[in-house]
Structures are given as C-alpha cells and as structure tokens.
C-alpha positions as CSV (number, residue, x, y, z in Angstrom):
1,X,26.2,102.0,191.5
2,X,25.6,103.5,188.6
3,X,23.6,102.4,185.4
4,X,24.7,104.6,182.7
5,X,27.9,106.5,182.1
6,X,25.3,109.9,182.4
7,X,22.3,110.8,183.6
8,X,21.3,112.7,180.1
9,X,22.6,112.4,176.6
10,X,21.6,115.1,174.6
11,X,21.2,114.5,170.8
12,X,21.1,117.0,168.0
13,X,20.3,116.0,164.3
14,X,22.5,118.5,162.3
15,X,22.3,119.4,158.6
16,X,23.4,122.8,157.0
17,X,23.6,125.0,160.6
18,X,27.2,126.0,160.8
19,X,25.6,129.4,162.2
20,X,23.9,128.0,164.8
21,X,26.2,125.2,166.2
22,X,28.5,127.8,168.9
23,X,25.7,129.2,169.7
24,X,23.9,126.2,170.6
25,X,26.9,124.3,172.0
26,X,27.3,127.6,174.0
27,X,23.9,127.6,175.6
28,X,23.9,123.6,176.2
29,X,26.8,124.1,177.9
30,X,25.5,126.9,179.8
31,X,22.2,125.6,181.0
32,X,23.3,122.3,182.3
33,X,26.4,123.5,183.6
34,X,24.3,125.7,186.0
35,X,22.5,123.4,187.6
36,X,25.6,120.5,187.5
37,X,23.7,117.9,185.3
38,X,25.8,115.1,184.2
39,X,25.5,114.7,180.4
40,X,26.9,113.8,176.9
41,X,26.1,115.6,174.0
42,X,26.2,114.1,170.5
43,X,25.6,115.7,167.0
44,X,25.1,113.7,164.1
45,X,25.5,115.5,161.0
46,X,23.1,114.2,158.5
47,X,25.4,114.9,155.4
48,X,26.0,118.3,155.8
49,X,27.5,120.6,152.8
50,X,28.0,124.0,154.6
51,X,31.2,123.5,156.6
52,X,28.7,122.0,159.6
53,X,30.4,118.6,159.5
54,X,34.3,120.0,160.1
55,X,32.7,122.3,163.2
56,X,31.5,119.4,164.7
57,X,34.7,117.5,164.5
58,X,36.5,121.2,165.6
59,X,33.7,121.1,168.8
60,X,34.2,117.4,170.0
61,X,38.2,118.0,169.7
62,X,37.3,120.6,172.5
63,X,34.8,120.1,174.3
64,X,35.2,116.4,176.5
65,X,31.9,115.6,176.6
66,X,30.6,116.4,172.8
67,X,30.8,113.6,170.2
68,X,30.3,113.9,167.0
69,X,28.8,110.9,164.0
70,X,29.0,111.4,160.2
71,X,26.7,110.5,157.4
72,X,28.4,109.8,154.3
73,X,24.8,111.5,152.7
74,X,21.7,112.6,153.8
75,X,19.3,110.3,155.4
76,X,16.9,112.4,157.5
77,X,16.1,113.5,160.5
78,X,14.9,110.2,161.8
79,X,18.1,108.4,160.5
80,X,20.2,111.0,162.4
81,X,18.4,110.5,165.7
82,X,18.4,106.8,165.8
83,X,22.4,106.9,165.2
84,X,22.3,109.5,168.2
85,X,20.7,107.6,170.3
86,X,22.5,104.6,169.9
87,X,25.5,106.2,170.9
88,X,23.6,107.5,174.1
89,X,24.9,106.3,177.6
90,X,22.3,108.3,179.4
91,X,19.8,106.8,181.7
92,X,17.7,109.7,179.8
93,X,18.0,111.0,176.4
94,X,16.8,114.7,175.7
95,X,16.4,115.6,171.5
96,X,16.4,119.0,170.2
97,X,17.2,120.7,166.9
98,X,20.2,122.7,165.5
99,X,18.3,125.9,164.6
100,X,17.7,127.1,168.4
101,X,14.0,127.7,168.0
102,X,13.6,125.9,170.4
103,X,16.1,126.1,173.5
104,X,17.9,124.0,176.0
105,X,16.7,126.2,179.0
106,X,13.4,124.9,178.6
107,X,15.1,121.6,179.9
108,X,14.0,122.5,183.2
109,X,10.2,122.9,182.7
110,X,10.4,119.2,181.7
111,X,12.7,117.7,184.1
112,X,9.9,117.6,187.1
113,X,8.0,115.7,184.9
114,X,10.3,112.8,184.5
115,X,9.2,111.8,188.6
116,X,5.8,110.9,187.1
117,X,6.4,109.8,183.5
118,X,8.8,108.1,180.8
119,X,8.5,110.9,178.0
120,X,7.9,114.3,178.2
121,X,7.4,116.3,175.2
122,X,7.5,119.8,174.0
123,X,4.8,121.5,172.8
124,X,5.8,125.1,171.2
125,X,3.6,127.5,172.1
126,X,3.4,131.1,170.5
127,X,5.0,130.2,167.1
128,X,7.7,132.0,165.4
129,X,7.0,130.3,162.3
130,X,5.7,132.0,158.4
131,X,1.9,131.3,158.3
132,X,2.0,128.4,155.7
133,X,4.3,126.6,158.2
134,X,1.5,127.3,160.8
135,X,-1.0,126.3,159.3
136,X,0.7,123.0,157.7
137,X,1.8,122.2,160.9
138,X,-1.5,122.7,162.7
139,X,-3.4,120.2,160.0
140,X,-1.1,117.6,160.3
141,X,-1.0,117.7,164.1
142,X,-4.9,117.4,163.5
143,X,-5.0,115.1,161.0
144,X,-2.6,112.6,162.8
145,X,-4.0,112.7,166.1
146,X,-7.9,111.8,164.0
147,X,-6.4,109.0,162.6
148,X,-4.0,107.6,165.1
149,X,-6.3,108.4,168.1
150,X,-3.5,110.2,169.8
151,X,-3.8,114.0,171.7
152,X,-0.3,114.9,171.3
153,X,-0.7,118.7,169.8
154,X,2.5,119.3,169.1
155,X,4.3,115.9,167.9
156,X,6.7,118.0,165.4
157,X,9.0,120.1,168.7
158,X,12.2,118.8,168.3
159,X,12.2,119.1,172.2
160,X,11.7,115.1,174.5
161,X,13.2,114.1,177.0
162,X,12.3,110.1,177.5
163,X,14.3,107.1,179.2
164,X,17.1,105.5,177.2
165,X,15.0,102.0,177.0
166,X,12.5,103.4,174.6
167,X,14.4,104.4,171.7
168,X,14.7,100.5,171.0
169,X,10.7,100.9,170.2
170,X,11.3,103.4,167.4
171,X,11.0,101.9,164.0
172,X,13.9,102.7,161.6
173,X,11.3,103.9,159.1
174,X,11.8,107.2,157.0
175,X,9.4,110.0,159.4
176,X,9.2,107.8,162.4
177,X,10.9,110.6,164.6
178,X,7.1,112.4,164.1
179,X,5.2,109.5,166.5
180,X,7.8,108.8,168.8
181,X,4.9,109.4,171.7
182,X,2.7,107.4,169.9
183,X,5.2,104.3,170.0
184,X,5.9,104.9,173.4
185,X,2.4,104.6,174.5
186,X,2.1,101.7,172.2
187,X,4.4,100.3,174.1
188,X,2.9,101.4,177.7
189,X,5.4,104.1,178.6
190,X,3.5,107.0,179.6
191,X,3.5,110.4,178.2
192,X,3.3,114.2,179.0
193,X,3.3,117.1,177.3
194,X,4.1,120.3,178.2
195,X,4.4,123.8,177.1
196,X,7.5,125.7,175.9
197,X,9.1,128.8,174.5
198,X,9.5,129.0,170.3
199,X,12.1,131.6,168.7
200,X,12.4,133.0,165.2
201,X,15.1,131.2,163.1
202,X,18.7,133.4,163.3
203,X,20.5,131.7,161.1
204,X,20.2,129.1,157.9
205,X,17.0,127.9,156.4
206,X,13.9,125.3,157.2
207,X,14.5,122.2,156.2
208,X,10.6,121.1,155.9
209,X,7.8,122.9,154.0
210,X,4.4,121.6,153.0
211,X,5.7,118.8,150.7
212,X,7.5,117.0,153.4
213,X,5.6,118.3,156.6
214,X,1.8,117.5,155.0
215,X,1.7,114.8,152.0
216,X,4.6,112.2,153.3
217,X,3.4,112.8,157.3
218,X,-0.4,111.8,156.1
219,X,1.3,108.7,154.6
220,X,3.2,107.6,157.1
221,X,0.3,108.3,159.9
222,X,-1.8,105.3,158.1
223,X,1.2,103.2,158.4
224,X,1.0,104.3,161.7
225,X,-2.8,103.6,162.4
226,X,-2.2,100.0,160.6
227,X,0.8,99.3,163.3
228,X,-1.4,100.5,166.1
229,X,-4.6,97.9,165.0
230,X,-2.0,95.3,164.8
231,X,0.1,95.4,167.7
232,X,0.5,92.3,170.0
233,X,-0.4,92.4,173.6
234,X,-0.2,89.4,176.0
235,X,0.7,89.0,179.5
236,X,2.7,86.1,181.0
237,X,1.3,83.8,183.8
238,X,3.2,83.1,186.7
239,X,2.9,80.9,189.3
C-alpha cells in the first residue's frame, strides 16, 4: 500500500513572476507527464503584487493536481517553502524557483541519485547570472562552506529533491532555505550533488543582490556553525 498520496510534490516559492508561471506550469507538466510520474504541485505566493497571486488561483482552478497557498505579506523564500512543504503528500519533495533558470527537465539527472541517497542537490553550472551576482554568489558559497565545514558548492540552486521526512529538520528561521543540506547531514541523511543546466532570466527581476545574498547569509552561517558545535547526539541501548 501506499505511503503518500504521491510519489513527488513539487514546490515553488512565487513572488512577482506572473511571466513565468504558464511557462513553468507548462514545462512541469510536460516533463513529468512524459515519463508518468505521480506528483502534486504547489505554489505559494509569498505576497505577490503583480497579478501572480490571482494566476495561481486561475492555474489550480484548472489544473487537478496544482494547489495553490497565500501570504497575506511577504515573508521570504524560506517562509514560502516551509508552507509548501507542509502541504506536501509526497514520499519526495523536489523545490525549484519561479524564474525558470533553472528547469524541471533536469529532474531526471537527479532522480538516479535518490537509489543511494536522501537529498540530491543542484548545483548550476555555467551561470547565466550578471558578474556581481557571480561573484557574490561564489564568496558566500566559499565563505559558508569555511565556516560551517560543509562542501556543498552550490547551496543557493533552487533545485533538491530530498524525502518528505526531512523538511521537519529545517528551522523556521529567516535564510534557513540556504543550508538545508547542511541540516540534513546534521541530522545523518546523506547528500549529493550534482550538476545541472542554468538559463538567463526571461521574464521579471532577481529578487536577491549583494545585500541579502552576502551580509545576511554570513550572519546566518555563524548561527549555523553555533547549531552545528551544539547539536545533540546519543544512541539508545537495547537489549
């Protein structure tokens, strides 16, 4: 029998991408139709002021297997994905991003992965980003991995795919979506990471720049170094 209503539930932080959301819907759709996955999808639209709020409400009135959760304001990305994922009846719950740099056929390069471990993670490769994005990016993935003694290079691709159980390890702490592999490996899940395609950005605007990407990730990776040294390990006895 069964454990969960579906095998994936796919969840999609939204805020500002009216553009992108047929697009993306289309090409969910597409993918895992092809190959005859069983899955959900849900959007959650972090407070949304474009008109990206009523197409979600306009997509899950057509589409069966799309739902659709409202913030009343913006909370953030990390907000919006732990309301996904508690709406998740997946056994496993892929994440990806509104602005379709990165892409749902890339599903597949992960999937295999999922025999031999709990989380598999994205990790963009040829970046279709402006260079002060790159190079932001590519000192907080350093800095991060120094001081939390991880070797994830690419913890900011909106692209996982992990098993339902974990999300009840992530923190609901502002920027917590940035070390979901870290908590899982805190927590002995085991994690891989593999490569996968980026795109330039059709439609809307970045919602992260130096500000929010540098200063308030180097902030939150001591909190995250300071969980780490103070995590609790034991093991029970039995007879």
């Amino acid at each position: 029998m069964k454990k969960n209503k579906y095998d994936f539930s796919i969840v999609v932080p939204v805020y500002n991408e009216l553009k992108n959301l047929s697009p993306l819907t289309e090409s969910i759709i597409e993918e895992l139709g092809s190959e005859n996955l069983d899955y959900q999808i849900i959007y959650v639209d972090d407070g949304s002021q474009d008109g990206s709020s009523k197409k979600i409400d306009e997509l899950a009135s057509e589409i069966e297997i799309l739902s659709a959760v409202h913030f009343k304001e913006n909370n953030g990305q990390t907000a919006a994905f732990l309301a996904g994922f508690r709406e998740a009846e997946g056994e496993y719950i892929i994440t990806l991003d509104a602005d379709l740099q990165v892409r749902p056929e890339d599903i597949f390069k992960m999937l295999p992965y999922l025999k031999e471990y709990d989380m598999v993670v994205g990790k963009r490769v040829n970046r279709n980003d402006g260079i002060v994005k790159k190079i932001s990016s590519l000192i907080a993935n350093g800095v991060r991995n120094f001081i939390t003694g991880e070797e994830i290079t690419d913890t900011g691709c909106p692209l996982k795919i992990f098993k339902n159980e974990i999300h009840k390890e992530f923190y609901p702490f502002k920027g917590m979506h940035r070390f979901y592999p870290t908590l899982a490996r805190m927590n002995k899940y085991r994690v891989k990471e593999v490569a996968v395609n980026h795109y330039p950005r059709k439609y809307g605007e970045s919602k992260y720049g130096v500000n929010n990407r540098m200063w308030r990730g180097l902030l939150d990776t001591f909190v995250m170094r300071w969980m780490k040294k103070r995590i609790i390990n034991y093991t029970i006895k039995r007879d």
